[in-house]
N, C-alpha and C positions, 0 to 999 in steps of 0.2 A: 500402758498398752494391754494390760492383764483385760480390763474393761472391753475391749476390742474384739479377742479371742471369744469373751465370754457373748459378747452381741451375736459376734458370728456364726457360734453353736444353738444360742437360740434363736438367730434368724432361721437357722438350716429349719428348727422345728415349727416356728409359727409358720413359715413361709407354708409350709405344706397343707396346714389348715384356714390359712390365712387369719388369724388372729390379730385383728385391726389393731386393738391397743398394745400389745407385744411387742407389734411388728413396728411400729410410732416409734418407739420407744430404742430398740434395736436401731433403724436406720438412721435417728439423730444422732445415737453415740456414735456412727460409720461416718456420718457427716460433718462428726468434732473432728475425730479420729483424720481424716482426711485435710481436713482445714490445718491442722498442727503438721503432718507429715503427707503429704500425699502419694509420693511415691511408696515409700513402708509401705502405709498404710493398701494402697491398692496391688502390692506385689501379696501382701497376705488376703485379701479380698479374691485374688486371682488365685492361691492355691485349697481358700477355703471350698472352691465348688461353689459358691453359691451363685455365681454370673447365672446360671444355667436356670434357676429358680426363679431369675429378675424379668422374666421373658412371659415368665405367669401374672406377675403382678404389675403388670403395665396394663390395667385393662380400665377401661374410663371410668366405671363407676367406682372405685376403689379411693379410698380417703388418702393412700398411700402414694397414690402413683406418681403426683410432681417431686414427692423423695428419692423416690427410685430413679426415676431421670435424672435426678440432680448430682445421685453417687455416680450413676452411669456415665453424666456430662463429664464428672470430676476424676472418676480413672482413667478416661479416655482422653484426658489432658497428655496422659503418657504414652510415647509411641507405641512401648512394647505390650500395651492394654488392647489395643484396635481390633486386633485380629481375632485374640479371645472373646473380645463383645461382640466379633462377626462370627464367629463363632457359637458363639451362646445362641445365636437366633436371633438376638438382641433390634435389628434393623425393619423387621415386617412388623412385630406390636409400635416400634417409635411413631413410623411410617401413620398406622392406624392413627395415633393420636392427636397426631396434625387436625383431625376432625375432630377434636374436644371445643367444649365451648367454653373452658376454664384457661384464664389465661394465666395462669401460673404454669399449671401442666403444660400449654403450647409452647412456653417460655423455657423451660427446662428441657421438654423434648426436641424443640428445634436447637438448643445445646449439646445436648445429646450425639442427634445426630449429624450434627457441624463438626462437632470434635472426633467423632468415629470416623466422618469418612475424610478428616481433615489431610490435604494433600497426596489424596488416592484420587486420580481420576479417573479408575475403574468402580469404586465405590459411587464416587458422585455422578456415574454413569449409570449404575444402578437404581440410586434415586429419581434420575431423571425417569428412568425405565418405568418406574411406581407411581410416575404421575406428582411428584411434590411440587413441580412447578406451578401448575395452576392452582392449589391448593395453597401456596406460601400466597400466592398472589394475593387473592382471597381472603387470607390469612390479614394482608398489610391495609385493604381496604376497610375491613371491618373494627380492626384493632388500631386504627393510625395514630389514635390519641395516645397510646400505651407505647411508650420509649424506648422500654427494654424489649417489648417485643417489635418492634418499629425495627429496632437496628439489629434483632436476631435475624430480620426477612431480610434486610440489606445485605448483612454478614454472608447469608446463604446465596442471596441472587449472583451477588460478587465471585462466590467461587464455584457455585453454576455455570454464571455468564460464560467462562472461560472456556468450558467447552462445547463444540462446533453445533454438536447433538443436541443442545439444548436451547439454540437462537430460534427452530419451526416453532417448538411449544412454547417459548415466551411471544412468538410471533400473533402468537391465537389465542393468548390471553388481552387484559388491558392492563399487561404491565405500563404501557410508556402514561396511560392518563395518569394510573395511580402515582407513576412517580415524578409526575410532572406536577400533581398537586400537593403532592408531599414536597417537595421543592422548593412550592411556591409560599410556605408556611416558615419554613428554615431561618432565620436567623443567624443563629451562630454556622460560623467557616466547618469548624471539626466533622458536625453536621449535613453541613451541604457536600462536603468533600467524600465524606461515606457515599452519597447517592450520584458526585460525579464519579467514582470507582464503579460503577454500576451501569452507569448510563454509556461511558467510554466503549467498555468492551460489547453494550448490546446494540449499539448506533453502528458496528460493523456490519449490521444486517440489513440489507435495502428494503424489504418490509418493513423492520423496526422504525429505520432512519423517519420514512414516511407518518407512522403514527406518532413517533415523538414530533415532528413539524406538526402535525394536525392538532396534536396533543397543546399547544402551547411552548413548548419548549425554548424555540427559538427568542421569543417576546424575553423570560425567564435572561436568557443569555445573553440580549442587548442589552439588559438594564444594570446586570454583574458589570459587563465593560463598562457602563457610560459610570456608575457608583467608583468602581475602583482603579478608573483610568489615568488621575494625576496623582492615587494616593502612592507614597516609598516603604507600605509596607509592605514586608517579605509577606505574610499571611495574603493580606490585597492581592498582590501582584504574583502570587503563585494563583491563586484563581483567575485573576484574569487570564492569565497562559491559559490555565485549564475551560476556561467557557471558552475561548475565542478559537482554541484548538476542536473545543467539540463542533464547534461554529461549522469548522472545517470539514469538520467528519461527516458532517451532517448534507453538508452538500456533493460529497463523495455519489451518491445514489440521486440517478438519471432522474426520478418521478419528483423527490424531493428537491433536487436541484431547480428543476422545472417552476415547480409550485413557489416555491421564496425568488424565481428570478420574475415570476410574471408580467411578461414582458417587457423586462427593463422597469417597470412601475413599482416596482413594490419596495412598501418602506424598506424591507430587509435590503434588497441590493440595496437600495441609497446609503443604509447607514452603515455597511460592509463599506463601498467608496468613499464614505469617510475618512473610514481609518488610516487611506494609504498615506495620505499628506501629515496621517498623525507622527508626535514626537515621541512615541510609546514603540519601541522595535517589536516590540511584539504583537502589538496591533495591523503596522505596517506590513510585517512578514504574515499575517493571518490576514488581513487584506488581500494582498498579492497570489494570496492562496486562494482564496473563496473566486478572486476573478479568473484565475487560471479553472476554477472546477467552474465557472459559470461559462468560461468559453469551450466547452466542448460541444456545442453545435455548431452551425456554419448562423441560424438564424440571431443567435445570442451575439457570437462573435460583430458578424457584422452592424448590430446596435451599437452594441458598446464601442465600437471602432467610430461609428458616426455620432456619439455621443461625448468623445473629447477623454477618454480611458486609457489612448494611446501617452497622452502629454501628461499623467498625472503621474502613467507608471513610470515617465522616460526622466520626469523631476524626482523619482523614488529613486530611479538609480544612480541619480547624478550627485543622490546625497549621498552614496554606498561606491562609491569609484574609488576614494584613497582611504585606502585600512577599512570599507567598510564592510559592512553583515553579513558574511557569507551565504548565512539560508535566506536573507532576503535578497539576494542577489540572483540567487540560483530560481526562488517564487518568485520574482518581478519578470525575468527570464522565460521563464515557463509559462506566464500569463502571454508576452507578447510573439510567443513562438507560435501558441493554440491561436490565439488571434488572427494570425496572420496565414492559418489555412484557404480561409475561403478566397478564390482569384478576386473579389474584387476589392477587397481590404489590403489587398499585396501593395500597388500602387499608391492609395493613400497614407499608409503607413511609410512609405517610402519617402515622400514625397514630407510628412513628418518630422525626416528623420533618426528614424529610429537607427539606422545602419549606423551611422556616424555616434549616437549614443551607445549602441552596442561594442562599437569594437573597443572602447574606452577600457573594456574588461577583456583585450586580446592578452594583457600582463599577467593575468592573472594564474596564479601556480594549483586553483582550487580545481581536480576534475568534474566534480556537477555543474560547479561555473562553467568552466569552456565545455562542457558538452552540452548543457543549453542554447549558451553563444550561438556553438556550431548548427542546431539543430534551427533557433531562429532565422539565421542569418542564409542557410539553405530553403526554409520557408516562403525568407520574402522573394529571392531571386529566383524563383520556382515560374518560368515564361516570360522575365520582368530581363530583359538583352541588354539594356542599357546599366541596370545596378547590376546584374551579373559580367559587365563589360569595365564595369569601373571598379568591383572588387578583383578584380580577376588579375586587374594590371597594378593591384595594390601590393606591395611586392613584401612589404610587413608583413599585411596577413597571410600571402600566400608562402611565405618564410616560416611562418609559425603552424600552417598548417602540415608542412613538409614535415617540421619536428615533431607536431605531434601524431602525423600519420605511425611515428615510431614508438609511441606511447604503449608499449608491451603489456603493463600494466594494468590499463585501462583501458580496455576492450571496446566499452562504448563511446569513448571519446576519437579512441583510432579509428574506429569504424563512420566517429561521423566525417573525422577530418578526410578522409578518404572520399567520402559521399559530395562534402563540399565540393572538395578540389575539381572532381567529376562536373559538378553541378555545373560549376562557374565556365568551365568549358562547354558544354551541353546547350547549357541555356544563352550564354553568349554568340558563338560560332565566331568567334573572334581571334585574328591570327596574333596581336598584341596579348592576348592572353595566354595563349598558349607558349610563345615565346617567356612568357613571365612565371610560368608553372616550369618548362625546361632550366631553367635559368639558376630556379631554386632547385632544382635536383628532384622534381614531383612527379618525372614518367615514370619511375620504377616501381612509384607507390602505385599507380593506376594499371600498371602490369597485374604487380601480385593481388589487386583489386578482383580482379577477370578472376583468380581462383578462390574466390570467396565460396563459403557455405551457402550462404542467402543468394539467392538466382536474383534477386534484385540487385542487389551490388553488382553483381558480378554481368549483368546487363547494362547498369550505367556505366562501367567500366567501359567495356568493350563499345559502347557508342559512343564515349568523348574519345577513344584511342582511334575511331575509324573517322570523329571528324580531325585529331590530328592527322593521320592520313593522309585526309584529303585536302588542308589548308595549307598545315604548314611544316612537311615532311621531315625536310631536310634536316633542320638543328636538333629533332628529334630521335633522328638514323640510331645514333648511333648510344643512347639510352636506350631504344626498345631492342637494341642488339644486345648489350648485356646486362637487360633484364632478361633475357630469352623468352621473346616475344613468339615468336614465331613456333619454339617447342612445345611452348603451354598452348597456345591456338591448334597444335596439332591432339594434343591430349584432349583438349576438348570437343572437339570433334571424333574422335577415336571413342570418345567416354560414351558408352550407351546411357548412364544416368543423366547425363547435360540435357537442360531443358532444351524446348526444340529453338526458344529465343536464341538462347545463346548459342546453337550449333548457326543459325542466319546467321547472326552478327558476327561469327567468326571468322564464317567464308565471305563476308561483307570487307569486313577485315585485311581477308588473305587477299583481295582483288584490289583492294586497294595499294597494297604493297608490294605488289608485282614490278611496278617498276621503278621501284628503286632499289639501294646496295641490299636490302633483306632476301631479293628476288634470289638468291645464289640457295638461302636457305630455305628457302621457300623447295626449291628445285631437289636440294640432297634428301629431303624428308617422304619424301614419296609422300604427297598430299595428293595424288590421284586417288589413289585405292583407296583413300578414308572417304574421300567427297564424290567419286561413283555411286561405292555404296548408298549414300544419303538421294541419288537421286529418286530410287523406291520408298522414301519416308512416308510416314500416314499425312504428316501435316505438308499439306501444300504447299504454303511457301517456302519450308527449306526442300520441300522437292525441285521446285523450280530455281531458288538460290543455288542447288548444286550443278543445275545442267548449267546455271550462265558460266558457275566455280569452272565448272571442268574445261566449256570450253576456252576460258581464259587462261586457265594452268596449259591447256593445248598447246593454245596460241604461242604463249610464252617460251615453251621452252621448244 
């Protein structure tokens, strides 16, 4: 190590004259030195002072300079170096050199500055700040044949990508051609797998998404599934995950979804449809996926519904009923939930039976399961009297939906079980229903419905409670009496923040209940004074809801 010392006092003095042969000579003995110990060696490199000299000799004509980057790359391997080399100045000459036409120097320097700002994403915020994005781009087109600089620009995009800041500037470069045709060159797995680490986090960006589809990319990731789709090896079959998941991402974004669904025509959706009937679960569950993002229009939806999409997903889940796939339970779910928005796919779908393949997973203990269920099964019955007259009186489900209105836990499964229950009374108007919702113990949930946050709930509430009401009173007396029906209807009308819906529907409510056994409390609450007031409201019709309120509460008592 005497050799070491002695480099780094004559580096101290060539550096200052720059004595090209000197300085040669010094930095390969810093780059043995390094190579045998690197920590030592860069803790004495750090107290020699010389960092601060290295900031002069980064300068592109210098015969020296990919040396320099390369002690630079190799101290800055160690955490407690980074700061000192941001320190030194060391980051605006790196930065410069990205503009060399030497690819050894770009090669070191984008070392360099990978390992400085390595897991600083204030640092790699400041890159981004300098513009190295479109410059590393730049960088991969001209240089693609060259390996080591090929995966120094991957290395860098990858821990770019990651932050938010820097998805506009890769947007406005031609990242996605270049690495579509870098891609399409790949070979080996270890390879491809570098550039899907790259593609993954920049395909989150609905500009990007779009120029990778334009790019080719798509084509790229039908042919990885169709090569490694019966092969059992783990390398194979981690890639297949990984393209059929990009598959997915990729259709994430409205414009790109659009374009690969072309009207139902295009080879991509066809050979996405493939997959669902495949014996590859992970094709099946990426399937199921890609038709769930293709159905969010009402125009897509109703194709593929008249296109025979409903039967392929309802034989996907009939093979996933006992022990089967969770996430393809929950994406086959999802696909026929989105489907079944538009009113006129409700009925066909119906009529399919999807209802009868859905409840098959009422057992099920998973909550993304039953909060799909919920959410499909609410979908189809959505104006449709007759399936919301026949689940209604299904006394399984409306049993299981009782229990999971209780589901503390799980917020969005209580909340849809709730919505159902609502639904199935609403859309039916059915006195057999509602006896069947009593029965199970389901008024009390549809009380504390009415005090929901969401003024949607808490509207569907208050309209299946006023057509129990009005149908089929009686067997419900005395569940909306101790849920305290009647004090929460007072509250919400009392509440200045109550939307003006639910102040109507409340005195819609209170008139209906007048005559029967509630009517007492009705009486002790002084529900005059709150629903006077309301006959001055801005919105009309609960101004006129109150005068009919008041003079009924009159009449009454």
């Amino acid at each position: 190590m005497d050799n070491l010392s002695d480099a780094l006092k004559k580096l101290k003095i060539t550096a200052a004259d720059k004595t090209e042969g000197s300085l040669e000579g010094c930095l390969d003995c810093l780059l043995q030195a390094l190579a045998q110990n690197n920590a030592e060696t860069s803790e004495k490199i750090q107290g020699s002072g010389i960092l601060q000299l290295f900031a002069n000799l980064l300068t592109p004509q210098a015969s020296c300079t990919a040396k320099v980057a390369n002690i630079i790359a190799e101290v800055a391997k160690n955490e407690f170096m980074r700061i000192p080399c941001v320190d030194a100045g060391l980051i605006s000459p790196l930065v410069q050199l990205l503009n060399s036409k030497d690819q050894e120097v770009l090669l070191q320097t984008g070392r360099a500055l990978g390992n400085i700002c390595y897991d600083s994403h204030s640092l790699q915020a400041q890159l981004i700040n300098m513009g190295v994005i479109p410059t590393l781009v730049k960088l991969l087109g001209i240089h693609c044949h060259n390996a080591a600089l090929t995966e120094m620009c991957l290395v860098a995009f990858g821990n770019l990508a990651e932050l938010e800041s820097s998805k506009e500037q890769f947007a406005s470069t031609n990242i996605a051609e270049e690495l579509v045709k870098l891609f399409k060159k790949q070979i080996e797995h270890d390879k491809r797998e570098m550039i899907f680490e790259v593609l993954a986090p920049l395909a989150e960006n609905d500009a990007i998404k779009l120029q990778l589809v334009e790019a080719g990319l798509v084509e790229c990731l039908l042919e990885i599934v169709q090569q490694k789709v019966d092969s059992t090896k783990e390398d194979d079959l981690a890639e297949l995950k990984t393209a059929s998941d990009l598959m997915v991402l990729l259709l994430l974004g409205d414009e790109s979804m659009q374009k690969l669904f072309e009207g139902g025509k295009g080879s991509v959706f066809q050979r996405v449809l493939s997959w669902i009937p495949s014996n590859s679960q992970q094709l099946q569950l990426a399937g199921a996926l890609a038709i769930a993002n293709f159905a969010r229009n009402d125009g897509n939806c109703i194709h593929m519904v008249d296109n025979g999409i409903v039967e392929k997903l309802m034989d996907l889940l009939d093979r996933h009923v006992e022990d089967g796939n969770v996430t393809v339970q929950h994406a086959a779910l999802s696909a026929l939930r989105n489907l079944a928005i538009p009113v006129v796919n409700k009925a066909k779908m119906l009529s399919a039976g999807v209802t009868e393949t859905v409840l098959k997973f009422l057992k099920s203990e998973m909550p993304p399961v039953q909060f799909k269920l919920l959410g499909t099964l609410r979908m189809l019955i959505d104006a449709q009297a007759e399936a919301a007259e026949q689940l209604g009186k299904n006394a399984k489900l409306v049993e299981r939906l009782v229990e999971w209105c209780e589901a503390k836990d799980h917020a969005g499964v209580m909340g849809e079980s709730n919505r159902l229950l609502s639904a199935l009374i609403r859309h039916s108007k059915s006195k057999d229903v509602i006896k069947t919702i009593v029965q199970s113990g389901g008024i009390k949930h549809l009380v504390t419905m009415a005090t929901s946050e969401h003024v949607i709930m808490q509207n569907e509430a208050l309209v299946a409670l006023a057509l129990i009401a009005a149908l089929e009173l009686g067997p419900a007396e005395k569940d909306l009496a101790s849920a305290q029906l009647v004090q929460i209807l007072h509250r919400l009308l009392a509440d200045e923040r109550s939307a003006p819906e639910i102040k109507y529907n409340s005195m819609v409510l209170i008139c209906a209940l007048m005559g029967s056994a509630l009517h007492k409390e009705v009486q002790d609450l002084a529900f005059l004074d709150v629903v006077s007031k309301l006959r001055s409201h801005e919105n009309k019709s609960v101004a006129q809801q109150a005068s009919l309120t008041e003079q009924r509460l009159t009449v009454q008592s």
